[in-house]
MARBA-325646 format. One record per atom (N, C-alpha, C): x negated, y, z. Coordinates in steps of 0.001 Angstrom, whole numbers, plus 500000, padded with zeros to 6 digits. Atoms other than C-alpha are relative to their C-alpha. Layout:
XYZ
...
//
This chain:
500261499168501178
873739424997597894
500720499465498768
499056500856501275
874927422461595223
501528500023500020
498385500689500012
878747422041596551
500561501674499506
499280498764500020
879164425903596264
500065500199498876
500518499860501065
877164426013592858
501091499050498602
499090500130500289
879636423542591756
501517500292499596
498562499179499885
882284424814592818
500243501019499231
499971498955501180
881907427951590861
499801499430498492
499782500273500660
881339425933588200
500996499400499229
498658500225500660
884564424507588053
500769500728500155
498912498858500256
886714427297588696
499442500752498787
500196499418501200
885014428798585695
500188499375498734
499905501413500950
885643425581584063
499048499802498995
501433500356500280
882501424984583010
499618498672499788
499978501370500048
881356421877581834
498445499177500902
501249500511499570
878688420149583640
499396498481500089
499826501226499432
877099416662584737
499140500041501187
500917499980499053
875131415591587849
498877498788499999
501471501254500032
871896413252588039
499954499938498469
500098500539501504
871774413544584023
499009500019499744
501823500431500476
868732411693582610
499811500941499003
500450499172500853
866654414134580817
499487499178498406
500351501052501081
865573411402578530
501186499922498839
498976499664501113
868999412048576664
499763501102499507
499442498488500149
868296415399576078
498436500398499194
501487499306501222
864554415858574466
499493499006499049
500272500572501380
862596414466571445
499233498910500539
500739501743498962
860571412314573953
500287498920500171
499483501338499304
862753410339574898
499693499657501283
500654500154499276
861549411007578248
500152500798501008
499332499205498979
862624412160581662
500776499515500889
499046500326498779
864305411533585153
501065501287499901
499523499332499828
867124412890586206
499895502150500756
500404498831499442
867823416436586636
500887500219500985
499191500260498663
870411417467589692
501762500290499463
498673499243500821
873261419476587379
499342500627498712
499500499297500762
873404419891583801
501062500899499267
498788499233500434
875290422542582570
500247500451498500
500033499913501367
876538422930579254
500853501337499648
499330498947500341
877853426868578630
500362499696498623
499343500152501149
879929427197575940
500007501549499041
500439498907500496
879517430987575205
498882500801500776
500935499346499190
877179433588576313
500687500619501118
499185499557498756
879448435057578795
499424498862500909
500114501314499619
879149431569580076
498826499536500759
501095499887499778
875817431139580111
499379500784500782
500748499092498874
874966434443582222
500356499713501052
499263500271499072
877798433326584675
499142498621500516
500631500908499396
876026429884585319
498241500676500222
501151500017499657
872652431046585013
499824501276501371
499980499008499139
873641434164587872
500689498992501282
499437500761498574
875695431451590191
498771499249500369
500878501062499464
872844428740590185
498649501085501001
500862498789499133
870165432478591426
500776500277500890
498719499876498453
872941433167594237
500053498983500761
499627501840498754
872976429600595358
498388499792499835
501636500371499527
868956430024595432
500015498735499280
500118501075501045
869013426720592695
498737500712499068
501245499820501621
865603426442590056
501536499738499132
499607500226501426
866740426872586685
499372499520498594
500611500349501367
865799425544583543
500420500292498371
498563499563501421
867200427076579950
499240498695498963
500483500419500710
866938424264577360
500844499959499121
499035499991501807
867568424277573550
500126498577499404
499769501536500461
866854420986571547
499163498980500756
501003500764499179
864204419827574008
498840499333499076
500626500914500490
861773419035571433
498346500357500369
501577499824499501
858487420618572990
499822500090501082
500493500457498568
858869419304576456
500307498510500644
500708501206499503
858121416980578571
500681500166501443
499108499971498926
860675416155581693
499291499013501096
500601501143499218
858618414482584461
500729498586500339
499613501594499617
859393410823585615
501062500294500862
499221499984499370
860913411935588734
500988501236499971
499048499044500373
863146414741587011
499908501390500552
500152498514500171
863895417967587509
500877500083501549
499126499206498761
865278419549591308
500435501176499505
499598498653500221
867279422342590009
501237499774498952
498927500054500861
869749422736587339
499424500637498195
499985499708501101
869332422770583920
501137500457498761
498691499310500815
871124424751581352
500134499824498791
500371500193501979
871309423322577590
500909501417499563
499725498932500871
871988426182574901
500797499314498973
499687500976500933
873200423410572708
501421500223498852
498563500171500708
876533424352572201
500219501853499540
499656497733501012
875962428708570993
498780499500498861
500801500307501099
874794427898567790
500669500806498999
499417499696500637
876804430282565899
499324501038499368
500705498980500992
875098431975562881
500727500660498508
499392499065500764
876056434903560634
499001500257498952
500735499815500764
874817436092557281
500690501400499769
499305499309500719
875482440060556727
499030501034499304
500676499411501355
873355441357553619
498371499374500048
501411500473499845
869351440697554295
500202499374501490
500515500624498382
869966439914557758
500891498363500480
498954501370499651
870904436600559215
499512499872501643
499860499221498292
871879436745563182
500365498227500662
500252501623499453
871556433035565300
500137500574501289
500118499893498699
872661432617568790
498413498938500434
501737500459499371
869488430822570787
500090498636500072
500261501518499971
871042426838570734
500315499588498594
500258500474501486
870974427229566498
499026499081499979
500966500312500027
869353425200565501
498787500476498916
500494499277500734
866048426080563619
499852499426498456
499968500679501182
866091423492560775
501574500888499192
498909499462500788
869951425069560047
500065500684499496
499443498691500479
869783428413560023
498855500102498737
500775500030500770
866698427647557621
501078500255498498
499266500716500874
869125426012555351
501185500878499761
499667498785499838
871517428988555948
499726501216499208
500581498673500326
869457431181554697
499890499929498060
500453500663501746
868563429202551314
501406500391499076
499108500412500721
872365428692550724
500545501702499902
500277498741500340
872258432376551269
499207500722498943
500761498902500794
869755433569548904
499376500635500509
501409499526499161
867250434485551279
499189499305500310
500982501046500009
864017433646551590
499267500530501200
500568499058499064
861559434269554427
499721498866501478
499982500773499326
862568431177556642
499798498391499418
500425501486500612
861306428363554373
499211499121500958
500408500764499236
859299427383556985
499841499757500755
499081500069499024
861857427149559454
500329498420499777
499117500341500630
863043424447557360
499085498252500825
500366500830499243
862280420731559610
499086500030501294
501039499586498874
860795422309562816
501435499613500965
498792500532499023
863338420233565608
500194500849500831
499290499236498922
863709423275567874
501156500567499729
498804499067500082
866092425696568552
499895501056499642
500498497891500046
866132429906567853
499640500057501445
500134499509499054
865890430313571382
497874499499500246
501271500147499903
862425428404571718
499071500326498904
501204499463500790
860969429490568646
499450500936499853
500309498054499629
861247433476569790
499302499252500487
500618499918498609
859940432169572716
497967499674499642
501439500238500445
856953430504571118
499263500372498702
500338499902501421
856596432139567832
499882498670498957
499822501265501703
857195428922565729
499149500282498999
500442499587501020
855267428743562885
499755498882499167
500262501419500589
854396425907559907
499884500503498562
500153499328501236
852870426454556673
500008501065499841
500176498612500443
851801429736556628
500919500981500186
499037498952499657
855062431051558351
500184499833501251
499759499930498678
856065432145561911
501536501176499815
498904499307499856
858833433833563379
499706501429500157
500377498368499812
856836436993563748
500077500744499041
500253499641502067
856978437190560032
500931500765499591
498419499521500228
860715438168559873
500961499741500791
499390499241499151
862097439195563288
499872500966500133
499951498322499422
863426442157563846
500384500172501117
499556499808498759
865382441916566788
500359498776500811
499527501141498993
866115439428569741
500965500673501002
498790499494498686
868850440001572852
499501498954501259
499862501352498972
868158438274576294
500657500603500857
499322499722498515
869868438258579544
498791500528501203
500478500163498513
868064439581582671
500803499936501345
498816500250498811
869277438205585545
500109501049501286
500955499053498682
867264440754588083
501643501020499641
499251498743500772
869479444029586204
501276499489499653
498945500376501187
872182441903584477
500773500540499256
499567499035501035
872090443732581879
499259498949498727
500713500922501537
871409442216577905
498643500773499658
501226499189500273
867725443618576917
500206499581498533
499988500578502151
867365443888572941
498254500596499609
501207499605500126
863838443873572145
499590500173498151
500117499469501436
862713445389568519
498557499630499568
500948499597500761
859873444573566534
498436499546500040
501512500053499884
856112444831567509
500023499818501706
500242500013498864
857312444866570895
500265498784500569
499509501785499704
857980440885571005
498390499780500758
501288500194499440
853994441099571588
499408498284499646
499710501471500092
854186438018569620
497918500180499697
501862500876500209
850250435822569355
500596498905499462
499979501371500183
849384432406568613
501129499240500991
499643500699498993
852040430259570263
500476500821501227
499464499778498716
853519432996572322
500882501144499719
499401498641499835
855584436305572953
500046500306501002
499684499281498573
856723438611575468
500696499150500903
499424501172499202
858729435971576643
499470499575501134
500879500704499624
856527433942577450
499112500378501813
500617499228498667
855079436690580537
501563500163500408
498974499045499182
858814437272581400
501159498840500185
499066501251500152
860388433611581780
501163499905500429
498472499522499451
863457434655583802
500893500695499262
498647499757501149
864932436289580763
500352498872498788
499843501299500948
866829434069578631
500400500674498841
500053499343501333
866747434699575047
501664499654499388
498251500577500426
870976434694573697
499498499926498370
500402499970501279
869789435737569892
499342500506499530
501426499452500476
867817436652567422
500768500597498514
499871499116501132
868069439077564287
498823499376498664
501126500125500721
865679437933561105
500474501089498577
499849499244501090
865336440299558163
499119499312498926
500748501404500741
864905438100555356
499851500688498185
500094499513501928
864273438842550846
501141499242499369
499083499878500736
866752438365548369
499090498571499434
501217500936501130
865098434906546239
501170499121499326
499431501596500649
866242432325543881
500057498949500756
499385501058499113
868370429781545690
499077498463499717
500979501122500402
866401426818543753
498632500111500416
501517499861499034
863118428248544261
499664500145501671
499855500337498678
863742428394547978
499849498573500363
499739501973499651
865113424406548092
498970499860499685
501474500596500487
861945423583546276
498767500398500639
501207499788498624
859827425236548766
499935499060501101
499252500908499046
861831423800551564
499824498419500252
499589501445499895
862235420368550260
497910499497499846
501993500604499484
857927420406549573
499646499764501576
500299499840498263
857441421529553538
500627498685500020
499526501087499261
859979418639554543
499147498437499260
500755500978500423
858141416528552266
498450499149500225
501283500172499569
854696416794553299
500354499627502215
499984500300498343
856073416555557440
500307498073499993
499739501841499566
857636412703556446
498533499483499612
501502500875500262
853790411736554692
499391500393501004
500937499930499571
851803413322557434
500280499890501514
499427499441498828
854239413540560618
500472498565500547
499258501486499636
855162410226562771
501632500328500141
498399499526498797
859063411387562911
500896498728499574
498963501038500349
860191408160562477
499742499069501658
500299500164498747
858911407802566476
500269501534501065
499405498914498932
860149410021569531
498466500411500334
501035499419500123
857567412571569730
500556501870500910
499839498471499296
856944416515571371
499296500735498730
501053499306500808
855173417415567882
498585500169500424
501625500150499913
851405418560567870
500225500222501458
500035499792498610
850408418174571450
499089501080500459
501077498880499698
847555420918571525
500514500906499061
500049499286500621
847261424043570089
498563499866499113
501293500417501100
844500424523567222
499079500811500795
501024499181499891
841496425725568503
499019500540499316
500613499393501078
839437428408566813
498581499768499526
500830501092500593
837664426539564433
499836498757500451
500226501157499871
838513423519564798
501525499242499867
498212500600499995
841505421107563953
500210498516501112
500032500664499481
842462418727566742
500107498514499153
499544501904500374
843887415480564843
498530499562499376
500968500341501040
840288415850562651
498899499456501571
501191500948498893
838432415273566419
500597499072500630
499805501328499486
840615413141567829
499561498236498696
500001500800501240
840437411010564264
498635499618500348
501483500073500105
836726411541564492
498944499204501119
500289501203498348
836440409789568105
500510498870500256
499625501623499921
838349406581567264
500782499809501025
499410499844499362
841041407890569333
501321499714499648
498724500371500497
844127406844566367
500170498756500313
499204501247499396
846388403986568067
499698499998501317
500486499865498528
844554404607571183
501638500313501380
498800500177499373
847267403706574232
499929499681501365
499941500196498554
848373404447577792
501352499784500087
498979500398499770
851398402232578541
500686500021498648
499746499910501200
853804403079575899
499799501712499340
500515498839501157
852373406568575013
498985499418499148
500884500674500628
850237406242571935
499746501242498966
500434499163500790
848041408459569779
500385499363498338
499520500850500707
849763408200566669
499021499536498379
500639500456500986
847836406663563592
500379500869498589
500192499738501353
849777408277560997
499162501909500298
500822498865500131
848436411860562626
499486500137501396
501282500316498739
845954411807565414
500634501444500909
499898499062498924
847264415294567038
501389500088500458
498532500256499304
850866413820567720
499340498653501042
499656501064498758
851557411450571080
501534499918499586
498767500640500133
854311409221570267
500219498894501228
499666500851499380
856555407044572194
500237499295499573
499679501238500820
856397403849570911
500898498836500896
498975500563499657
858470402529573417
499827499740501394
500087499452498583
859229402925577451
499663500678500877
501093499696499138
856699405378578009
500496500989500444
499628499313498985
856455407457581037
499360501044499894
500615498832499601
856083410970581578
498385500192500272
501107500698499708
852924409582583390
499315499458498639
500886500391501088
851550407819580450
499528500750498803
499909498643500598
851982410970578301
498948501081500757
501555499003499445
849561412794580738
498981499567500108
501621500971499931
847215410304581341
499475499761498635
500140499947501268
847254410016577507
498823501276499574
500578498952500120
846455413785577481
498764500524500242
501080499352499335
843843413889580214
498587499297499330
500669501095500206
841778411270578420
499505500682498548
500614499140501344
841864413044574712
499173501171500769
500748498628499486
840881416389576502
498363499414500012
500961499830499515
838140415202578389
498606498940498787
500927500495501288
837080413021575267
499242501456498735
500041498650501094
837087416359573164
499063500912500280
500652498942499377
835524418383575790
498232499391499967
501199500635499658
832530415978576397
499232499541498687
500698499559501445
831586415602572280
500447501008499436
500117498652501255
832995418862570621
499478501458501306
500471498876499480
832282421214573744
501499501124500136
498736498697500836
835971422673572977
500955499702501120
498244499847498866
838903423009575813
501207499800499375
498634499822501198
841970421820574120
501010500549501292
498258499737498882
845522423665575620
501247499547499251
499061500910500285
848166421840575795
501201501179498661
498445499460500813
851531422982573167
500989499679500611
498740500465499423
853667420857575258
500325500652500915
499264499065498387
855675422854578300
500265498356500875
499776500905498936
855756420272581219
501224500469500963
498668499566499017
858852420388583726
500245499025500457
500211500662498839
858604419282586969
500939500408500872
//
């Protein structure tokens, strides 16, 4: 399956690697090898590998900046596809147009130097466009549901581009249509953004990034908040509240400066990152009564 899958990959001249540690590639710092990364260079590109690796019966994996997953110990069997390198974003009047491996801190910044406002609090969130459709992004009182209008993905089934409009993203907490339809890969996204004062933007911007260095460990390899919030109730305030800050399995570690990040403070394993997890949960579950779900995507 692999020599053929190859093979088409280099007559398309395609760039790839084989056994590449995932641990280069997300915010973790954390991950075995996967079998073939592939690095498309346009979207053409991208449908062509992600339609050879389904022909050669290969798992796939689409990843953007890797910063809200989690690559098991013993890596990934399949092929993974970074987005890394279609990052090419346009500005034409209110609208500003991002392929899916933008990143989301840029096109923030994009937008400012534009004179649009709308994505301020876009503005230090380490993903990509592609995962923040996917998960509705959101921080300070903004999400991506706020000001998308349109997205484009590939289906591989049809291979045809789907362009989805509007209300029909079916975006929630932490999710979209996506989300039920994981075999399409998201190429871009459309945002329809306001006209604002370029200063008053930065000064929004530069508050958000300000309040993430006082309250955020990002000066440690991290997946961001590891739960979602549950209704009524803020995780870091029960983990805080259970004498769970510094608390440590191997080198995962609940981090002190905010109780609902898991940081890697140094070697830790996939493994120690779950066992980390299963341990807050069932601490959470057994004094608040509350089910926490995870935020992190696991990939196995």
């Amino acid at each position: 399956m692999y020599k053929n899958f190859i093979e088409l990959l280099k007559d398309a001249d395609i760039k790839y690697y084989k056994d590449e540690p995932m641990c280069r590639h997300t915010s973790f710092r954390i991950g075995g090898p996967c079998d073939v990364f592939a690095v498309p260079e346009s979207i053409d590109e991208l449908k062509e590998v992600y339609s050879a690796a389904r022909e050669c019966g290969l798992r796939t994996y689409i990843l953007g900046k890797g910063s809200n997953v989690l690559f098991a110990d013993e890596g990934y069997r399949g092929v993974v596809i970074s987005t890394e390198a279609l990052c090419d974003v346009a500005v034409s009047g209110n609208t500003l147009t991002a392929q899916c491996g933008a990143s989301f801190t840029h096109i923030a910044a994009v937008a400012r130097d534009a004179g649009l406002s709308g994505l301020e609090f876009a503005y230090g969130i380490p993903g990509a466009v592609g995962g923040a459709v996917f998960m509705n992004a959101g921080a300070y009182g903004g999400k991506v549901s706020d000001c998308l209008a349109v997205s484009t993905a590939f289906d591989p089934v049809s291979g045809r581009i789907i362009r989805t409009e509007g209300d029909a993203h079916e975006f929630g907490y932490r999710k979209s249509i996506y989300k039920t339809a994981p075999e399409k890969v998201i190429l871009s996204a459309e945002f329809t953004l306001t006209p604002g004062d370029k200063n008053e933007i930065k000064a929004k911007m530069d508050d958000f990034m300000g309040r993430r260095r006082d309250k955020q460990p990002l000066e440690y390899p991290s997946a961001g908040s590891v739960f979602k919030r549950p209704e009524g109730h803020f995780v870091g305030q029960m983990v805080e509240e259970l004498g769970l800050k510094g608390y440590t399995v191997g080198g995962a570690r609940v981090s002190e400066k905010h109780a609902g990040f898991i940081i890697n403070s140094g070697g830790a394993t996939a493994k120690d990152v779950t066992d980390l997890i299963d341990h807050i949960k069932a601490r959470v579950k057994e004094a608040y009564g509350v089910d926490l779900e995870c935020e992190i995507i696991f990939v196995k």
